[in-house]
N, C-alpha and C positions, 0 to 999 in steps of 0.2 A: 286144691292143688295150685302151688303158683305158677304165672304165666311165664314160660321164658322172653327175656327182654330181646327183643334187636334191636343192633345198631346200623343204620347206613353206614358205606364206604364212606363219606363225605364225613361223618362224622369222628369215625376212627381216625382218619387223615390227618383232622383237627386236632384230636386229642394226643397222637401220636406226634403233631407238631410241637405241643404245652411241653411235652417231656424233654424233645432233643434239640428243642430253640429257647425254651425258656429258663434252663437250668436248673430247673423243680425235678424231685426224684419221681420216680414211678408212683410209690407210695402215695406222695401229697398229690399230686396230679390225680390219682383215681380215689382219693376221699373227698379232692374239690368238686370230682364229677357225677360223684354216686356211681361208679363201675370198682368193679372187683380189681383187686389189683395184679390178681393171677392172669384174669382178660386182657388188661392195659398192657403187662410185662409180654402176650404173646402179640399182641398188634405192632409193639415197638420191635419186636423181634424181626419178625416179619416182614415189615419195613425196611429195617437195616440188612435181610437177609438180599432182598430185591435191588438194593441200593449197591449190594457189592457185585451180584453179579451183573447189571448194568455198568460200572464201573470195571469191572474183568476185561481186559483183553483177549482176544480170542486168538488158538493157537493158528497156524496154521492151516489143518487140517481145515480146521471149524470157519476160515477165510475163505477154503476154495470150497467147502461145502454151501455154503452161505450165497457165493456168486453163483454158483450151477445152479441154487433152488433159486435166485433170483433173475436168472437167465431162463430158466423155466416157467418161470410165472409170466416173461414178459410174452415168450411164443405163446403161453395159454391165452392172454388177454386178448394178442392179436388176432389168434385164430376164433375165438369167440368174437369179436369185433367183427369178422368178414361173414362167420355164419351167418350173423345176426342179419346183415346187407347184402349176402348172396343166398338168401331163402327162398327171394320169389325163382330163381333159376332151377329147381329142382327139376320143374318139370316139362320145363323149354327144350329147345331140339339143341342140338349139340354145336351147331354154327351160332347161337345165340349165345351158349355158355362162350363160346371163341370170341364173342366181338365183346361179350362183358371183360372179359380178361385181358385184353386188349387194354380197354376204355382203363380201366382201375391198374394197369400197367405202365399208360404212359404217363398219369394221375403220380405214379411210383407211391403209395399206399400200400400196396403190398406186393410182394418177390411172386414173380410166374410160378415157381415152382411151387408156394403155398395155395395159390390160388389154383392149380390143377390138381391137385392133392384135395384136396378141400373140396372142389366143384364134382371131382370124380371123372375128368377128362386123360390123355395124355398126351406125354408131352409130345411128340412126333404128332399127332394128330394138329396138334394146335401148329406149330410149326409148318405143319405141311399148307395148314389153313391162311396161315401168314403168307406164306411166298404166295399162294393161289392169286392174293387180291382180293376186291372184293367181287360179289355175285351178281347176278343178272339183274335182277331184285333191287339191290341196294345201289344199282349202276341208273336202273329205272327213278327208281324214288331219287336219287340227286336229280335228272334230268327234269319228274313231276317238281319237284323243291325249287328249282330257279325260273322254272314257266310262275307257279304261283308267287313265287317273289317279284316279279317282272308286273304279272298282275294285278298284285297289291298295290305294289308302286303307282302304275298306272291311271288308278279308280283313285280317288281323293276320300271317296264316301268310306273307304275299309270294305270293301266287299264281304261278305260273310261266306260258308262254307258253299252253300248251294251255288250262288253267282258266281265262284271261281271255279266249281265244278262244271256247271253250263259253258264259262268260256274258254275251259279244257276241253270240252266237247267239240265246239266251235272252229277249236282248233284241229281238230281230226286225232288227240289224247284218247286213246282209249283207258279210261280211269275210274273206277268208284266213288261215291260220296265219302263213303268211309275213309278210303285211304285217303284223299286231299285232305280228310279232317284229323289223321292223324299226321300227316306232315306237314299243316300248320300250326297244330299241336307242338313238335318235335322244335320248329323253327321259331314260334309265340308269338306268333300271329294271331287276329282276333279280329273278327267282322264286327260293325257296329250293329249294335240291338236298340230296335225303338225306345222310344221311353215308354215307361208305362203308363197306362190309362189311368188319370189322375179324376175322382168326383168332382164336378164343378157344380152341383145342385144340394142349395143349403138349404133344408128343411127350417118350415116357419111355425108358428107356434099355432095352437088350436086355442080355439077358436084362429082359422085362418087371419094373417094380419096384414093380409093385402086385399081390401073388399072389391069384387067386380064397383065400381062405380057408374057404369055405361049402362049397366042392366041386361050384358047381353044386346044391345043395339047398337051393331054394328055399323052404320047409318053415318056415312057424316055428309053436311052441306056443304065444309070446306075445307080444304086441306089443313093439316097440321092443327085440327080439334081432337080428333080422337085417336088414340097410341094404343097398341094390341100387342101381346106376345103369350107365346105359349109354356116360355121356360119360367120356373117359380122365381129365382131370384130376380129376374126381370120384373 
């Protein structure tokens, strides 16, 4: 039984180009190519069928159907765009969804009304949350944010999280490690960290290639005869 042939799209393309650019018939074009010429005359069909309604203008109707699917697809995009970026808020407390909406409001990225819609908030809540101000909380951490700013400034070394926590202390702050380490976090701030411990002892070959020469006698009559150390490269 024979194999049915296929052709790629790329290749129809092709062959369908021979016919309507080269001014060869259907006929000699599909005997030049080894294709049937029943095939050829439906690919050029085809073709030309695609070419006109691309070429069509479209009525009216098909104008304002065309803008609303395309006014539809732009709100789908956005809204998928914000889920994608307001996923870790699920399951934060409701004053956090407020100051995200806020933050991506004054951004103007996206209209408040999508983003409460969206978060699962409303809008009078948020609103109400607006006129309040902010909270005890966030009134605290700016006052902790400009002692550790002031701090920073003042240390030349970068202080790291612990020494600006101790000199919060110091200062009668009642504060956590953690929180100063998230509000230098917030601010990008960064303590300096030692360098790291770098080997300085170079292994020597075997047979050792540094021979005691002294013999173990330690022994000198006069200065500056006999030289000792313990470290191998030496």
């Amino acid at each position: 039984m024979a194999t049915r042939r296929r052709f790629t799209q790329e290749y129809q393309d092709q062959a369908v180009s021979l016919v309507l650019h080269s001014g060869r018939t259907i006929r000699d074009v599909a005997k030049s190519i080894g294709v049937h010429e029943i095939t050829l005359g439906k690919w050029v069909n085809k073709a030309k069928g695609s070419d006109s309604d691309q070429d069509r203008e479209l009525s009216e109707t098909e104008r304002a159907e065309l803008e609303r699917l395309r006014k539809e697809n732009a709100v789908l995009r956005i809204k998928h765009d914000f889920a994608k970026k307001s996923c870790g808020l699920v399951r934060e407390r409701t004053a956090v969804k407020y100051a995200a909406i806020a933050d991506w409001a004054q951004e103007k990225q996206y209209s408040v009304t999508l983003m409460r819609d969206q978060i699962g908030v409303t809008r009078q809540g948020y609103y109400r949350w607006r006129a309040a101000g902010p909270c005890q909380r966030q009134r605290t951490d700016a006052e902790f944010t400009e002692a550790i700013l002031a701090i920073h400034t003042e240390h030349d070394g970068h202080p790291d999280v612990r020494r600006i926590w101790a000199e919060l202390i110091s200062r009668g702050m009642r504060v956590s490690p953690k929180r100063v380490w998230r509000l230098m976090r917030a601010t990008g701030l960064r303590g300096r960290h030692p360098r790291a411990w770098r080997k300085t002892t170079i292994a020597g070959q075997r047979p050792v290639n540094a021979p005691d020469l002294i013999g173990q006698d330690f022994r000198a009559g006069a200065a500056d005869t006999r030289w000792c150390g313990d470290i191998t490269y030496v």
